[in-house]
C-alpha positions in Angstrom: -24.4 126.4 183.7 -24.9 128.8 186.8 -24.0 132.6 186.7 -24.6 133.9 190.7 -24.0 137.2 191.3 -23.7 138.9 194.4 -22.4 142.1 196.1 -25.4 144.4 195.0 -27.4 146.5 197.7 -28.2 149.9 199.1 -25.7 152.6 198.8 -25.9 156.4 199.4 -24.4 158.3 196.5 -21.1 159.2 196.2 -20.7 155.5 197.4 -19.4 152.5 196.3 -19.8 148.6 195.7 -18.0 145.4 194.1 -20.2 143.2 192.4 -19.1 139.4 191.7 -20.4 137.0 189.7 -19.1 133.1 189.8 -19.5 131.1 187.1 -19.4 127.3 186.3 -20.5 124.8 183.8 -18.9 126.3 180.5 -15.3 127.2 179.3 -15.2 130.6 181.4 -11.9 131.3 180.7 -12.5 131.3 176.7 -15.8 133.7 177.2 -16.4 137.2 176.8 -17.9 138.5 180.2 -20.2 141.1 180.5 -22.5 143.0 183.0 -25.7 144.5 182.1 -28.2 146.2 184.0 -32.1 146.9 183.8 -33.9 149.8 185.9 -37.4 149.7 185.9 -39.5 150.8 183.0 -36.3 150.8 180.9 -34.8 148.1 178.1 -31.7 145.9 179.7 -28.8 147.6 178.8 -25.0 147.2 178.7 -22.9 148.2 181.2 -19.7 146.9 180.4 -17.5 143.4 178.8 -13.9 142.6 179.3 -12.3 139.8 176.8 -11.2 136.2 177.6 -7.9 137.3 178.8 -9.0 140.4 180.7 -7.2 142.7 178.3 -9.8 144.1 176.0 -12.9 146.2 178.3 -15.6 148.3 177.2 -17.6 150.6 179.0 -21.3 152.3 178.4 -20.3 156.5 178.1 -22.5 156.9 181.0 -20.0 155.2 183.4 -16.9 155.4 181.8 -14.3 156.6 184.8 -16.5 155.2 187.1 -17.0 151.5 186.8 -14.3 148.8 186.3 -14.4 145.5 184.8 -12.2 142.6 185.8 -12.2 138.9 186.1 -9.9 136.1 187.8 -10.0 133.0 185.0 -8.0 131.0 188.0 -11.3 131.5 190.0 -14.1 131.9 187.1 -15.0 134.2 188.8 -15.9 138.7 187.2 -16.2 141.2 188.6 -17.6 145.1 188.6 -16.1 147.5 191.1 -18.7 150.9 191.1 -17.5 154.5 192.7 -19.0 157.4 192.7 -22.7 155.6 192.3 -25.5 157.9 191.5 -29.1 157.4 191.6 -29.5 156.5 188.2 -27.0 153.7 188.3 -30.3 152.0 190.3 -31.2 149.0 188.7 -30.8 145.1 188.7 -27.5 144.0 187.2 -26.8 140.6 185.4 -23.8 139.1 184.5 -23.7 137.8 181.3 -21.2 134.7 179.6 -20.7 134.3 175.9 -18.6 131.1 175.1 -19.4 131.9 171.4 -21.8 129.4 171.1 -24.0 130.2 173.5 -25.2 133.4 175.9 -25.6 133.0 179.8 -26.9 134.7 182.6 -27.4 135.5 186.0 -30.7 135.7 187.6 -29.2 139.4 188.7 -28.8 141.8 192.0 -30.4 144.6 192.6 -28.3 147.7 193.3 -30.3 151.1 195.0 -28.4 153.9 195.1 -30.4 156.6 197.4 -30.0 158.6 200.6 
């Protein structure tokens, strides 16, 4: 099983970025997707999850309006596009795979958002 994330980095605020994250290994197609993130000194937190078929999403209240989950089952493949970043939105973000059996994740990207 491999979660690899990519697309994180430093932005200025106001900006924004697109993570990925490509899965293999498990049935990503049938598994709830999520993206969490951990800043330091603070407990991992989630971010946001989208269902199997892409039509059920929730988002954390702090970046509702903001952030958008989606994910490509032809490609295994989720996504998280972030506008309008602000410094607090600093922190590593993992993506996450539940296939109900089992939980997954990513070894993370860090995202810095500063001027």
């Amino acid at each position: 099983v491999q979660l690899a994330e990519s697309g994180g980095g430093l932005v200025q605020p106001g900006g924004s970025l697109r993570l990925s994250c490509a899965a293999s290994g498990f049935a990503f197609s049938s598994a709830v997707m999520s993206w969490y993130r951990q800043a330091p000194g603070k407990e991992r937190e989630l971010v946001a999850n989208i269902g199997s078929s892409g039509g059920n999403t929730n988002y954390a209240d702090s970046v509702k309006g903001r952030f958008t989950i989606s994910r490509d089952n032809a490609k295994d493949t989720v996504y998280l596009q972030m506008n309008s970043l602000k410094p607090e939105d600093t922190a590593v973000y993992y993506c996450n795979g539940y296939d109900w059996k089992y939980a997954y994740w990513g070894q993370g990207t860090q995202v810095t958002v500063s001027s």
